[in-house]
C-alpha positions as CSV (number, residue, x, y, z in Angstrom):
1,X,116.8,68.3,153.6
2,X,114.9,67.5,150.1
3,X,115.7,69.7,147.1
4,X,114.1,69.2,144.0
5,X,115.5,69.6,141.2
6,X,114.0,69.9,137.5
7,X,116.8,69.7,134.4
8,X,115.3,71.6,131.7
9,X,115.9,70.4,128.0
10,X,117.0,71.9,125.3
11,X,119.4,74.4,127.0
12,X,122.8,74.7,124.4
13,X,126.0,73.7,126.5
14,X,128.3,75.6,125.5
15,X,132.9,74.7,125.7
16,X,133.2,78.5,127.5
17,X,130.9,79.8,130.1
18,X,130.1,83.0,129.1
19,X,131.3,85.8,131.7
20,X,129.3,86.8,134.3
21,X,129.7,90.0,136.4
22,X,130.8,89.5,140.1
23,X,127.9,91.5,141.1
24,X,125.5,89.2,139.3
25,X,127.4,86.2,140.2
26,X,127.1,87.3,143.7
27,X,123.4,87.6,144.3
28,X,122.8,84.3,142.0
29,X,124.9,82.7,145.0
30,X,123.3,84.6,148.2
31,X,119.7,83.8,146.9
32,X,121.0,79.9,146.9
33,X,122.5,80.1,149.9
34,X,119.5,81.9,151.2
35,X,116.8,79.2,149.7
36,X,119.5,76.5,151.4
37,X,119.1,77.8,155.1
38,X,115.1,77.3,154.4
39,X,116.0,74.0,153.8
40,X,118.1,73.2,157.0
41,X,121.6,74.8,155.7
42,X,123.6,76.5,159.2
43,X,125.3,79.3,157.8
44,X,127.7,81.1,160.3
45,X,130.5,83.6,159.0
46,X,133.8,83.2,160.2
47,X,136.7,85.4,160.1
48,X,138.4,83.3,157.0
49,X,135.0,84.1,155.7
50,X,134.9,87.9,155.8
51,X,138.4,88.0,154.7
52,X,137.8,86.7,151.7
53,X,134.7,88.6,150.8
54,X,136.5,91.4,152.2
55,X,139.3,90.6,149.4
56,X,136.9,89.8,146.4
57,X,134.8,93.4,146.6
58,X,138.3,95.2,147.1
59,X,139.7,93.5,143.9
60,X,136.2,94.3,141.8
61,X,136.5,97.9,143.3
62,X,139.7,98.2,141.6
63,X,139.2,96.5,138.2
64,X,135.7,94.9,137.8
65,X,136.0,93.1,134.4
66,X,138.6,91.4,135.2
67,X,137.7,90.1,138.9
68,X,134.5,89.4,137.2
69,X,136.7,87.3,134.2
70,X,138.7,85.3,137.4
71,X,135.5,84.8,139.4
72,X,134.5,81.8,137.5
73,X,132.2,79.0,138.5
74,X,134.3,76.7,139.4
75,X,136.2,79.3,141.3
76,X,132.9,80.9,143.3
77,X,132.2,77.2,144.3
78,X,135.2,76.9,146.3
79,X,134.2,80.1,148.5
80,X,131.8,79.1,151.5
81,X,128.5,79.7,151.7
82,X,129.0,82.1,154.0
83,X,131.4,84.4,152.3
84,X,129.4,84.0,149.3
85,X,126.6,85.9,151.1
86,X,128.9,87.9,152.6
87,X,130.6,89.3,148.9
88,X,127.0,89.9,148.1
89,X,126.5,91.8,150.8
90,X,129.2,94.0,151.0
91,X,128.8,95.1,147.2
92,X,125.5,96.0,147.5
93,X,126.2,97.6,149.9
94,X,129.0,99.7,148.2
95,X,126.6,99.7,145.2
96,X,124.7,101.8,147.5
97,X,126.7,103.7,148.9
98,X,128.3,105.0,145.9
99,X,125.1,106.1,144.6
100,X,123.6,107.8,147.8
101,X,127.3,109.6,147.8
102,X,127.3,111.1,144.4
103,X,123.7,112.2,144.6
104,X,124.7,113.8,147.7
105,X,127.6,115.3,146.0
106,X,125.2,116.3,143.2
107,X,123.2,118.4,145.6
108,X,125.9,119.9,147.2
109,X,126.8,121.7,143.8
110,X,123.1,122.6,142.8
111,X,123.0,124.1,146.2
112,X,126.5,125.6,146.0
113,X,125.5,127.3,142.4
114,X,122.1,128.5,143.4
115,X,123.8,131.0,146.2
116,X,126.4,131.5,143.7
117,X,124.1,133.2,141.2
118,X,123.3,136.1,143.9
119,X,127.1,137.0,143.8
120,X,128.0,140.6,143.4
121,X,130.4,139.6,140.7
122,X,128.7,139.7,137.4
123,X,131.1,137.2,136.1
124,X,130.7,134.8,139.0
125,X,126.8,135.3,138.5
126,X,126.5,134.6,135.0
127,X,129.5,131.3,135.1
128,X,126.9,130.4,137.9
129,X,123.8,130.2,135.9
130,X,125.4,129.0,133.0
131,X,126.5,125.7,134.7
132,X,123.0,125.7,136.8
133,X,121.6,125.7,133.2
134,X,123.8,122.8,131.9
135,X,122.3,120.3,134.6
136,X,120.8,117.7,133.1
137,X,117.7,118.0,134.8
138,X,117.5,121.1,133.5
139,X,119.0,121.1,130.0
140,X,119.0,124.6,128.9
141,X,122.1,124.9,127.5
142,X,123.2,121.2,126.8
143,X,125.8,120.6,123.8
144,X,124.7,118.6,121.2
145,X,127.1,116.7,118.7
146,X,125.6,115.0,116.0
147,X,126.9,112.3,113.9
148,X,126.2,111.0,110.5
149,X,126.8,107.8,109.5
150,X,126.7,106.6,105.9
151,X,125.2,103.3,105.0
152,X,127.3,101.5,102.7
153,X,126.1,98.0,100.3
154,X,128.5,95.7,100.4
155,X,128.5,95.4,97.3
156,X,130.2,99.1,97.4
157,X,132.5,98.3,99.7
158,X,133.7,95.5,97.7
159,X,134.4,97.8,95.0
160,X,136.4,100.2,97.0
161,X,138.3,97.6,98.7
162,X,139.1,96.3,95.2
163,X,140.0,100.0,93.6
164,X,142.2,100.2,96.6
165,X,143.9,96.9,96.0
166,X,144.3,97.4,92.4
167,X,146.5,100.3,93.5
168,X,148.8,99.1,95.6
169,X,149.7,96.3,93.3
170,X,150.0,98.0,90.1
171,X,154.0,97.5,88.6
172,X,155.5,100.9,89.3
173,X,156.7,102.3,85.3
174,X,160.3,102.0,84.6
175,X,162.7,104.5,86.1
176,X,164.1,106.2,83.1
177,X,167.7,106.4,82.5
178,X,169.2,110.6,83.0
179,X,169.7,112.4,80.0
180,X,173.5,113.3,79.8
181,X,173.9,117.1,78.0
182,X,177.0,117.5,77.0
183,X,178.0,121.4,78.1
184,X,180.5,123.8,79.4
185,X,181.5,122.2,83.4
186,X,180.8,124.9,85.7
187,X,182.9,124.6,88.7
188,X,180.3,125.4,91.7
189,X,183.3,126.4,94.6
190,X,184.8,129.1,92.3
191,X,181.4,130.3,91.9
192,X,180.5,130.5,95.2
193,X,184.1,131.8,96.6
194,X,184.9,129.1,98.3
195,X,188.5,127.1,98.2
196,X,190.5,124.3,99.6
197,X,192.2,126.2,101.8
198,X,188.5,126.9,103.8
């Protein structure tokens, strides 16, 4: 078994591998194992195999970025060939199915709200149409938010940021002393009724 190899030039190594999706990673490995077996490679799945394909697609079921982030190269090179191909496998396969299961489910509720619109309830009727008309296929009544952003120089910014600073660092003015006025004393608890006794 020959493989030829051809090292291109020029190519920036970087310290960090940048992250690559499971998914991606995945079917980078299955076509190598694939272009391998051309070349003489046996590749037979065993149980230890399966598990741990099994184990990887659970784990990016449940939190994809950071399977993705654990699955590193050195990491995917210490999984089989087999169960390599066998990860790829199995998430494309759940790729799949998750979008043949939500169009189905999308159906299901276009078809659902089509024999809802012939209900003798007006309210039911019009609710009915009102969501068939929101489908974005359809668009008829599809809320639109707009948003304005304001461009901003640097230069502007600068400003601002020193206006702001300036501010905050100001010295705060002397607290004046209070003014003492000399006066009749006014005894507040005789005023108000109440005693020592209370």
């Amino acid at each position: 078994m020959v493989v030829q190899l051809v090292p291109e030039k020029g190519v920036p190594i970087s310290k960090r591998a940048p992250t690559i999706d499971l998914q991606a990673l995945a079917a980078a490995c299955a076509k190598t194992v694939a272009l391998l077996t051309e070349h003489g490679l046996e590749v037979t799945p065993t149980k230890e195999d399966e598990a741990a394909a099994a184990e990887l697609a659970v784990s990016y079921a449940k939190d994809p970025e950071t399977t993705s982030k654990a699955t590193t190269t050195p990491r995917a090179a210490q999984l089989t060939p087999a169960a390599l191909r066998e990860t790829n496998h199995i998430l494309t396969e759940f790729g799949r199915q998750v979008v043949d299961s939500a169009v189905t489910v999308r159906h299901m509720v276009t078809n659902k709200l089509i024999l809802e619109t012939e209900n003798p309830d007006p309210r039911v009727r019009l609710k009915a149409l009102e969501l068939l008309g929101k489908i974005s296929d359809v668009g008829l009544f599809a809320e639109k938010s707009e948003i304005t952003i304001t461009h901003q120089t640097t230069d502007d910014l600068k400003e601002k940021l020193r206006q702001k600073l300036q501010r905050l660092t100001q010295v705060p003015q002397p607290v004046e002393d209070a003014v003492i006025v000399d006066g009749d004393t006014v005894d507040v608890d005789a005023l108000f009724g109440e005693t020592d006794d209370e």
